[in-house]
N, C-alpha and C positions, 0 to 999 in steps of 0.2 A: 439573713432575712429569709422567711419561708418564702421557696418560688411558688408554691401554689396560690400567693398572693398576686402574683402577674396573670396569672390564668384566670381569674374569676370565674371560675368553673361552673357556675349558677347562673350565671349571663347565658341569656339563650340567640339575642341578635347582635350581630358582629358588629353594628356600628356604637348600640352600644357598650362592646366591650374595647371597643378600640378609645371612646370617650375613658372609660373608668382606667385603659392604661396611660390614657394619657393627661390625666389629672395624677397621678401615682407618678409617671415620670416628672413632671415639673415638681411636685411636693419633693420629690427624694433626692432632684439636681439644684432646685431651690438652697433644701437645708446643707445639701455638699457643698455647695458652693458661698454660701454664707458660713459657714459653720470650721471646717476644715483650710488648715493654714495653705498659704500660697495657691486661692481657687479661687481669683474674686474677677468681675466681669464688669467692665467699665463700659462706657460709651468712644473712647478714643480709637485710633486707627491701632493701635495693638493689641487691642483688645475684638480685632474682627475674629481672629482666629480662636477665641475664645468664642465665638458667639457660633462661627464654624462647626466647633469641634461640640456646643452644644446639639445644634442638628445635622449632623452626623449619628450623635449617641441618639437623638428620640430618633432616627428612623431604623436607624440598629433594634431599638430598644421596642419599638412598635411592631416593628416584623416580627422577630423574634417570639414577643410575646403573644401575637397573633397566632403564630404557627403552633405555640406550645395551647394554646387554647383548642386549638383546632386537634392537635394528638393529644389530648385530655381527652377532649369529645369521645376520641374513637376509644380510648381504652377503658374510658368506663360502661359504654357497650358492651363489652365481655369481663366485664367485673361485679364480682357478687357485693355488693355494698357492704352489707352486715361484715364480711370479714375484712373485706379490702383485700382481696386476692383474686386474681384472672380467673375465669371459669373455661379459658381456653387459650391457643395460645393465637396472638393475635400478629396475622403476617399480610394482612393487606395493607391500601392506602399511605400513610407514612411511615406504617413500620414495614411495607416491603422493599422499601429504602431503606432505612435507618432501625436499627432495634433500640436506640434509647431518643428518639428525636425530641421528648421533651427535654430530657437532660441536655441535651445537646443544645436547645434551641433557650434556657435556663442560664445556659453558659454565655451563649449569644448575648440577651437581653443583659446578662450582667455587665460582659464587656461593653456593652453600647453604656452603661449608666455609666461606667468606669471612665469611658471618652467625654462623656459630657461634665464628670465631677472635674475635669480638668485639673488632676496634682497627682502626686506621688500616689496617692492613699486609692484615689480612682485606679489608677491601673494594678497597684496590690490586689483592689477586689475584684479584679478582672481574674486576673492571674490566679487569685485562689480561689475562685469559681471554678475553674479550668483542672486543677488541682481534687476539688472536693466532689466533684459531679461525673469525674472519670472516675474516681477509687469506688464510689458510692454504685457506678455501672457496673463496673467490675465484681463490684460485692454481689451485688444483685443477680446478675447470671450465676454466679458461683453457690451463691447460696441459697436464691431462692427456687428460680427460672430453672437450672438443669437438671436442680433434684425434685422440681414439679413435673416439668416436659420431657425431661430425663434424653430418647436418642432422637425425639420430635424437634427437640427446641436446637441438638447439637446438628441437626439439618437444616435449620432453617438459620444458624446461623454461619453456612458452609453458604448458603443460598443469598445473602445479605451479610456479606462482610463488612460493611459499613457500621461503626455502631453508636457514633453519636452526629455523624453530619453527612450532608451529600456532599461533593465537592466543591459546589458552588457555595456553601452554608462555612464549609473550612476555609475559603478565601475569603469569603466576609469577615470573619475571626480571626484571622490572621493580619489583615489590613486594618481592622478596628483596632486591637492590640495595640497592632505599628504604630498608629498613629497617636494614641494615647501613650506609646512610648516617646514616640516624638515631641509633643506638646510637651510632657515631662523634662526632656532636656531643652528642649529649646526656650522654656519659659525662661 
């Protein structure tokens, strides 16, 4: 799934872009959860944890997506449209924390859908979120970012080591994960 569809990047008021992600989260935990073997959500007492593990994933999945709105915002500020390339390099606000925070925050939102699909297949697309959106950073500095900013961008990332979470953002990820591992075997 394109993440720049969590972003709605053409939303100009936050309340509502957080409405548009969060019709987007129910439509996509809806069809997971109808749709995909062993992820169905009943009304009985075994099924709390199911309903749990749903809002867990939309508040995962709403922050996440919030935040990745939010470093859109800024990084199209110094982006030339026509090419789709920075017209400088951008080291404030969330990228003076994080140099890839939408990716980073892409990875988030997915493992949060990944908690609420509740099943194997959920925490797979977590997992290779995590997978495709690191190799995809990595690419990116290497190939686009160093040989644009060249010894500008190899300072500023001596200067923000961090490169796709804060550590409060890695703890969220790593407890979402868990717990959609968990849900996994314990179903």
């Amino acid at each position: 799934m394109d993440p720049e569809l969590y972003v709605f990047q053409w939303i100009e008021r936050p309340a509502l872009k957080v409405a548009a992600s969060t019709a987007l989260f129910i439509l996509l935990t809806a069809a997971a959860r109808l749709l995909l073997p062993g992820s169905r959500l009943g009304l009985g007492a075994q099924s709390l944890t199911g309903w749990l593990a749903v809002l867990v994933g939309f508040v995962v999945f709403i922050y996440a997506s919030y935040q990745a709105w939010r470093a859109t915002r800024e990084k199209n500020a110094v982006e030339d449209p026509k090419r789709q390339a920075a017209t400088r390099l951008l080291d404030t606000g969330f990228y003076a924390r994080v140099r890839h925070p939408m990716y980073g925050m892409f990875i988030l939102a997915n493992a949060g859908l990944g908690l609420a699909a509740g099943s194997i297949y959920g925490l797979a697309f977590g997992l290779l979120s995590v997978v495709v959106f690191v190799l995809n950073g990595f690419f990116e500095e290497r190939a686009l970012l160093i040989p644009q900013f060249g010894g500008l961008y190899r300072d500023y990332m001596r200067r923000v080591p961090a490169r796709f979470f804060t550590p409060l953002d890695a703890a969220l990820l790593a407890v979402t994960l868990a717990l959609s591992a968990a849900g996994v075997w314990l179903m």
